[in-house]
VEXFIBA-133664 format. One record per residue (C-alpha): residue in three letters; x, y, z. Coordinates in steps of 0.1 Angstrom, whole numbers, plus 5000, padded with zeros to 4 digits. Layout:
BEGIN
alaXYZ/...
END
This chain:
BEGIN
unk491948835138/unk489349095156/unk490749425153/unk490849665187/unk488949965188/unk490150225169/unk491150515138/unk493150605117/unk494150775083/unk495650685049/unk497950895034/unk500550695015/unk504450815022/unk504650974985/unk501851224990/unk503951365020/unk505051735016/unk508751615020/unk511951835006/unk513151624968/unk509451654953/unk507951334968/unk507151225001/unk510051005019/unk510550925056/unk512251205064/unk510651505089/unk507451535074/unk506851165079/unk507651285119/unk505851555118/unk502951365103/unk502851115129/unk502751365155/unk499551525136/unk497951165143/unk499051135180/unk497451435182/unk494451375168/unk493951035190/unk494350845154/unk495950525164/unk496650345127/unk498750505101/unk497550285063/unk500050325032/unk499750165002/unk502449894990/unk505850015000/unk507749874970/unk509450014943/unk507450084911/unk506850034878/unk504450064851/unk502550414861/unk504150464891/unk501450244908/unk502450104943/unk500249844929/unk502749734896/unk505449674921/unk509049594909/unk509049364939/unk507149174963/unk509949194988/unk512049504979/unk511049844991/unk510950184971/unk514450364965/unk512750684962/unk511350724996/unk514550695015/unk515151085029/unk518051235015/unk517951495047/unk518451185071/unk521151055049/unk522951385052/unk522951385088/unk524051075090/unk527451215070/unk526451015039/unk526351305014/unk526651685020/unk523351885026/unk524552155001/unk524851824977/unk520951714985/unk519852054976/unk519552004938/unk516551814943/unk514752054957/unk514452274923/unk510752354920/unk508752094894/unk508752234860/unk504952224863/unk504952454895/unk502652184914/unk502851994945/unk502151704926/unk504951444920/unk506551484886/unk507851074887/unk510251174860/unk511851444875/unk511951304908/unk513751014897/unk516451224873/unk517251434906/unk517151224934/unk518650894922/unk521650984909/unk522051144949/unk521150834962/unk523750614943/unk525850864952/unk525450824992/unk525650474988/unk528750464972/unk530250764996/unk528950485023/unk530650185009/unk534050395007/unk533550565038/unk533950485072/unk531050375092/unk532150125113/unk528650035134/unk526750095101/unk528249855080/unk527849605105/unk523949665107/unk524649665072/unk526449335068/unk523849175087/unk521149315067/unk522249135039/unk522348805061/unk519248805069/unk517848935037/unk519948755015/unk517448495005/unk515548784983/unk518349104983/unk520948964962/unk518548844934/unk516749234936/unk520349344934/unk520749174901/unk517349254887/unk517649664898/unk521149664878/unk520349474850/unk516649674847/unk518550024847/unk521749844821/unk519049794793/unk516050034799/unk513649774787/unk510049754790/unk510449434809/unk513549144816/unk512149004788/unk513949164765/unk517449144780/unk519848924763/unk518648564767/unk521448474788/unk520148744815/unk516748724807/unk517248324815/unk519248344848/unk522248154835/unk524548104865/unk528048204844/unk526648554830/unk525148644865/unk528648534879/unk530748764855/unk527949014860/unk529249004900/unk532649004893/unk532949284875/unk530049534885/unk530249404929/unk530049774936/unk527249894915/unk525349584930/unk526049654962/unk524549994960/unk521249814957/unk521649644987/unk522549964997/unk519850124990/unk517649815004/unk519249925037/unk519250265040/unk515350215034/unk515049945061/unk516550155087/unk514450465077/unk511250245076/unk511750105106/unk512650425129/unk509650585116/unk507750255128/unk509450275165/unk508650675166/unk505050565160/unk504950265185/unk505750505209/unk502750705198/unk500850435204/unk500950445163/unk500250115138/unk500950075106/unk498349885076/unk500249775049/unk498749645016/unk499449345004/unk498249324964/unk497648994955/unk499148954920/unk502749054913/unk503849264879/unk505349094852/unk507649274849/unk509149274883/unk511949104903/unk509548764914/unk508348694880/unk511748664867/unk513648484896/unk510948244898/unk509248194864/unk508247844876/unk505248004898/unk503748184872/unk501748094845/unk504348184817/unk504947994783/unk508647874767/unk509148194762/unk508448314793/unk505648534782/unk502748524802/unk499848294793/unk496848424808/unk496948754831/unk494448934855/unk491949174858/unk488049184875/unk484849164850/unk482649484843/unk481849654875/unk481449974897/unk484850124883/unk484850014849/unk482149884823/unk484949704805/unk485849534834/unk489849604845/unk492549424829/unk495349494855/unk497749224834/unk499349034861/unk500548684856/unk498548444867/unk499448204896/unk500347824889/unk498947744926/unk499547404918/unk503247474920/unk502647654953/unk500847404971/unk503047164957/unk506147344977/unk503547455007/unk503247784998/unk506647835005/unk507048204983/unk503548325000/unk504948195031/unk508048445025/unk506248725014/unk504048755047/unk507048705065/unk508348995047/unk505149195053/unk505249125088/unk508949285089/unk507049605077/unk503749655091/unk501549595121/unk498549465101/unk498149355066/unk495349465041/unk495149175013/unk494049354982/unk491949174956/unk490448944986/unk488448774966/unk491448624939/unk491948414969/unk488848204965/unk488048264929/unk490048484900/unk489148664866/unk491348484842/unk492048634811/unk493748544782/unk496948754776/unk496148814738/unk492348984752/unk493049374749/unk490049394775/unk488549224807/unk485249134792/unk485748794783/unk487548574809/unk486748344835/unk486448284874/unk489348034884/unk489147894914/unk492047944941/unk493147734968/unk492548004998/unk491947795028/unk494647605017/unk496647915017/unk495748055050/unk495947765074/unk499447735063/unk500148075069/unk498348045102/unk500147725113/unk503947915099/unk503448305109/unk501848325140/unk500648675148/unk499848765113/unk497048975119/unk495049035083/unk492149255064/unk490349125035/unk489949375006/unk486549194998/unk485149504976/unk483349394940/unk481449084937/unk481648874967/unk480048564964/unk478348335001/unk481848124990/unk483948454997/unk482448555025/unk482848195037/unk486748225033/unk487148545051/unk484648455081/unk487048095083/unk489948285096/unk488048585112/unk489448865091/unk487949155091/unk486049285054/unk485749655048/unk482749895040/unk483050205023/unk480250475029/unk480050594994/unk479250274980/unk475950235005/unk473350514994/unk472550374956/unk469850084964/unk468649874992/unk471049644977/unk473849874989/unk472549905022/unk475249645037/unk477749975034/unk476050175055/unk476450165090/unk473050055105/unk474349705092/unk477749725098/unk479749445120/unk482249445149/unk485149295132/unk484749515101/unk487049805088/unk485150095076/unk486550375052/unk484650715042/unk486450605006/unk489850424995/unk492850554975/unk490850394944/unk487450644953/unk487150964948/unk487551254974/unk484351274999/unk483651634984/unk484851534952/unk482351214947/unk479551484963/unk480151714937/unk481151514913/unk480251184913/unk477051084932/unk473751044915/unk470351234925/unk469050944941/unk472350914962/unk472251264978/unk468651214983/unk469250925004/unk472251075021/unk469751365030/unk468051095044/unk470750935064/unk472751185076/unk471051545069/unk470651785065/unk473751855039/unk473052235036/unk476452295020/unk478852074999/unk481052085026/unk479051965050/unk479251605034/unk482651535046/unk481851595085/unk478651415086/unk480651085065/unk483051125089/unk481051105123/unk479050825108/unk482150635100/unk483850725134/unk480450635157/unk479250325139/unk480049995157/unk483149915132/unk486449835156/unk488350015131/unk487850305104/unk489950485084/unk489650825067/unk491950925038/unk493751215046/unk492351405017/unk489151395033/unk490151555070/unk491651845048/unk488151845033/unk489251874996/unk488151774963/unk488151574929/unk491751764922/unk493151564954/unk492251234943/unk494650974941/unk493650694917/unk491250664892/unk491450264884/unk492050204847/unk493350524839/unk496850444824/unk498150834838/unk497951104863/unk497550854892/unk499650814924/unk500651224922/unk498651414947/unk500551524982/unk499551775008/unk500652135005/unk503352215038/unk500752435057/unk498052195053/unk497952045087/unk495952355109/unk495852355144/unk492552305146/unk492451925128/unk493951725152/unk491851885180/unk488051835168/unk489451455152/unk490351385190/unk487251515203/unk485351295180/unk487651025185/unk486751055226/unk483651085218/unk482750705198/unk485550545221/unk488450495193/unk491150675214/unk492450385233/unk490550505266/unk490250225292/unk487150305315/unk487450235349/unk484949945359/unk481550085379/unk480950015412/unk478549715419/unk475549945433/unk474649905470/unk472749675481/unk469449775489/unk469249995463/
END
C-alpha cells in the first residue's frame, strides 16, 4: 500500500527518559509526542513492543502476541489508585552505573516486583468499570492471553534458559499439570493477564493522544520468533523442532555489510508446509494482532519471505547454510483477502535478489533506503536519493546503524566522505553531516522518511542502539530529560514545510484567464 506524504522519527519506548530507569508510556511518552506535533513529524516508529529475552533485544521476543511488562508506567498506575506513589518511588534509585542507560537487571529487580504488586492490589481492590474492560480483555484475547499467562509463570517458577528444560510434563503441555497448575496458582496467573491489560490500555491511550496529533505509529514486525518464547512452545507443530523439541535448523543471513561471518540470529525455522496447510492461520493472527497495535507494519527480514538462510542448529556460525525458499505470495494474498487494511513495509535491506523485489512490487509495499549505505560504489547508488522511488521509505540510518555523526567519525571510509563531499557538500565540520543527511532525506521524492531520534539530537557512536551480532551492550541508550530544546521542533517543521511532509493540502490554482 502507497504510503502518504510524510516524516517521522524512531525512538523506541525504552530509550524514553521516563521515571523507573527505562522508558514506559507514561509522561515522557506525552511529552514526546507533543515534541513530534511540533515538529510537523507525522509517524512515530518503535521497535517490537513485546516482552524480551535473550539480550534484551525487542527482536528475541518472549512473544509474538504479548506485549512488554516493563513499559507499563508505574506513575499512571498510581493515579489510577493501583499502588501508592510513595510505593513507586523505589524505582527511581539512580543506576548503580550512574548512566542514563538502562541497567535491564536492575530495572527488572525494582520495577517488577511493583508491578505484581499493582496487579494484585487491582484484583483485590475495587474497580468496578476497570475490571469490566478487564474481563473483556481477556474475552477477546483469550485465544493467545491465557497460554502467555501460563508460559510467563512457569518461565519465572524455574529460571531456565528456555521451556525446554522444565519438567517434561510442562515442557510438553500436558492438559492435567497445566490444570493443577490453574487451580492452585489462578491468582499469580491472573496477574499476567493483568499485566497484559494494564499495557493494552496504556498502549492504546498513547495511540488515541497521537491520532489526535495527527500522530501514526510503525510497528516492526520480525519475521522469525525466539525459541525460547511463548509461540514456539504452544505450538511446536509450526516449527521445525525434532522429538525432543529441540530445534532442527535455525536462522541467520550469510556474510554481509554487518558481519563477515554472516549472523546467526538462531530462530527456529518455519515448517511453512504446516502453515499453508492450515492457511496461514497463526500469521493470519499475528497481523491481526499487529494491527491492534500499530498504524503500519514494518516486516523485518523482508527477504525470509521469498527465500531464507537456513542453518543447521549444530553450525556455531552463519557461514555455511542455505537459501530456502518461502511461500510469500502465498502468504500475502491471504492476508490481503483476511485483514483488509493492512498497510505494510518491507525491510528488503542485504541481498535482494529480481525474485525479492518481485514479491514486494506484487503487493505494492513500500522497500526502504538508507543514506549511509549509498556513498561506497556506483553499485550503492540505488540508496541515494537521485534514484529513489515514490512508494519508498527512506531512513538517514536504522536502530541496527550507527549514529549519523557516529558512522561520520567513526565508520565511513575515505572514499565515502569523498563522495558525500560530492553529494551533499561541503561538510566543513563533523557536525555538519547530520543536517545535510537530513535535508536530503526530507526533500527527496520518498512519501515517507524517517530519522532516528539520535540523529535530530545530533549525537554520536556512544548513542547507538544496536550493533548486530554483538551478544551485549545493545538496546540501552535513552535521551537525557533536557534533551528536547526548543529550538528542534521548530527548524524540523520548517524543513518539514518546506519538502511538503507536513500534511499541508494546497489549495488548487486558478485556471488562468483566457486570453492570457
Amino acid at each position: 500500500m502507497p504510503l502518504e506524504r510524510a516524516s517521522g522519527i524512531l525512538l523506541h519506548i525504552t530509550s524514553l527518559p521516563s521515571r523507573g530507569g527505562i522508558g514506559d508510556l507514561g509522561p515522557a511518552a506525552y511529552r514526546f509526542a507533543d515534541f513530534l506535533h511540533a515538529a510537523k513529524q507525522r509517524v512515530w516508529q518503535v521497535l517490537p513492543l513485546s516482552p524480551t529475552g535473550y539480550g534484551n533485544s525487542p527482536y528475541a521476543a518472549l512473544s509474538a502476541f504479548a506485549g512488554n511488562p516493563l513499559l507499563i508506567s508505574l506513575e499512571l498506575l498510581a493515579d489510577a489508585g493501583w499502588i501508592s506513589h510513595d510505593r513507586i518511588a523505589s524505582a527511581d534509585a539512580a543506576p548503580a552505573s550512574g548512566s542514563n542507560r538502562v541497567d535491564f537487571i536492575e530495572v527488572v529487580a525494582r520495577k517488577v516486583p511493583l508491578l505484581e504488586e499493582a496487579a494484585l492490589n487491582f484484583l483485590r481492590g475495587d474497580f468496578p468499570e476497570m475490571k469490566r474492560r478487564f474481563e473483556r480483555f481477556c474475552h477477546d484475547n483469550c485465544a493467545w492471553l491465557n497460554d502467555w499467562a501460563y508460559y510467563a509463570f512457569l518461565r519465572n517458577r524455574f529460571s531456565t534458559d528456555s521451556w525446554s528444560a522444565w519438567p517434561v510434563e510442562f515442557s510438553h503441555r500436558e492438559q492435567a499439570a497445566l490444570d493443577k497448575l490453574q487451580e492452585s496458582a489462578g491468582e499469580q496467573l491472573a496477574v499476567h493477564q493483568v499485566l497484559q491489560f494494564v499495557f493494552e490500555e496504556q498502549w492504546q491511550r498513547l495511540r488515541h493522544y497521537c491520532r489526535e496529533r495527527d500522530i501514526r505509529f510503525i510497528g516492526d514486525v520480525a519475521i522469525f520468533v525466539n525459541y525460547d518464547s511463548a509461540d514456539v512452545w504452544i505450538h511446536p507443530e509450526i516449527f521445525e523442532l525434532n522429538e525432543q523439541r529441540a530445534p532442527l535448523r535455525v536462522s541467520g543471513v550469510p556474510p554481509d555489510y554487518f558481519s563477515q561471518s554472516g549472523q546467526r540470529w538462531g530462530n527456529p525455522l518455519y515448517r511453512w508446509d504446516v502453515l499453508a496447510n492450515d492457511e496461514f492461520g497463526w500469521w493470519i493472527a499475528r497481523m491481526r494482532r499487529a494491527m491492534q497495535l500499530y498504524d503500519v507494519v514494518r516486516l523485518d527480514h523482508f527477504r525470509g519471505f521469498e527465500a531464507f538462510w537456513a542453518i543447521k542448529a549444530e553450525h556455531e556460525t552463519a557461514m555455511h547454510g542455505e537459501w530456502i525458499k518461502a511461500p510469500g505470495s502465498a502468504l500475502f494474498r491471504k492476508l490481503r483477502d483476511e485483514l483488509s487494511g493492512l498497510s505494510l513495509i518491507a525491510e528488503d535491506l542485504g541481498l535482494i535478489t529480481p525474485e525479492v523485489n518481485s514479491l514486494r512490487e506484487e503487493f505494492a509495499m513500500p522497500g526502504m533506503r538508507i543514506l549511509q549505505f549509498g556513498f561506497s560504489d556506483r553499485a550503492a547508488h540505488a540508496y541515494m536519493p537521485h534514484r529513489f522511488v515514490e512508494n519508498t521509505v527512506v531512513y538517514t540510518g536504522t536502530h541496527d546503524n550507527n549514529t549519523m555523526l557516529g558512522w561520520w567519525r567513526d565508520g565511513a571510509t575515505a572514499v565515502e566522505r569523498e563522495h558525500v563531499q560530492t553529494y551533499l557538500g561541503p561538510i566543513e565540520r563533523d557536525e555538519d553531516i547530520v543536517g545535510a543527511m537530513i535535508r536530503a532525506a526530507a526533500s527527496s521524492v520518498a512519501n515517507l522518511c524517517i530519522f532516528p531520534m539520535q540523529d535530530i539530537l545530533g549525537l554520536g557512536s556512544e548513542a547507538r542502539m544496536n550493533v548486530p551480532a554483538a551478544g551485549e551492550g545493545n538496546w540501552t541508550w535513552r535521551y537525557p530529560k533536557d534533551a528536547l530544546r526548543p529550538d528542534y521542533p521548530v527548524k524540523l517543521a520548517a524543513l518539514m514545510e518546506m519538502t511538503d511532509r507536513d500534511g499541508y493540502i494546497a489549495p488548487t490554482p486558478d485556471p488562468p484567464a483566457a486570453g492570457a
